[in-house]
C-alpha positions, 0 to 999 in steps of 0.5 A, a space after each residue: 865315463 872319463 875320468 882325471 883320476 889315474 888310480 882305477 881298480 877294476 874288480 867284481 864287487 863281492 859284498 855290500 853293507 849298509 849301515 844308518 848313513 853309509 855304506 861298505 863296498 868291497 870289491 875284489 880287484 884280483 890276487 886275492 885283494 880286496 878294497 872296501 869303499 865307504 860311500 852313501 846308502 843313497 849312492 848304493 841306491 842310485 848307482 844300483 850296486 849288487 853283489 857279483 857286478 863288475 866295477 871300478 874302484 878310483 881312488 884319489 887321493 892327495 896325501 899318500 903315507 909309507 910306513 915300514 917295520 
């Protein structure tokens, strides 16, 4: 798989939900973080997600907003 994205996470998935459409993929990349994608129940399915696998979390976005207290 190649990719143009440039933000890869690598992680062992650690929990899958599905709800009535979507579904939460979290995925822990280390160091005690954890990203949660939301994706189809249908790509859960197709892609065969489960539990303790390893996986990639690409994250694209165009937008990136810095907050501070």
């Amino acid at each position: 798989m190649r990719l143009s994205a440039r933000n890869q996470l690598k992680g062992r998935i650690v929990e899958v939900t599905k709800g009535q459409t979507t579904a939460h993929v979290r995925i822990d990349i280390g160091g005690g973080t954890i990203v949660t994608a939301s994706v189809t129940n249908e790509a859960v399915d197709e892609l065969g997600l489960k539990v303790g696998e390893a996986a990639h979390a690409v994250i694209k976005a165009s937008d990136v907003m810095v907050a501070v207290d």
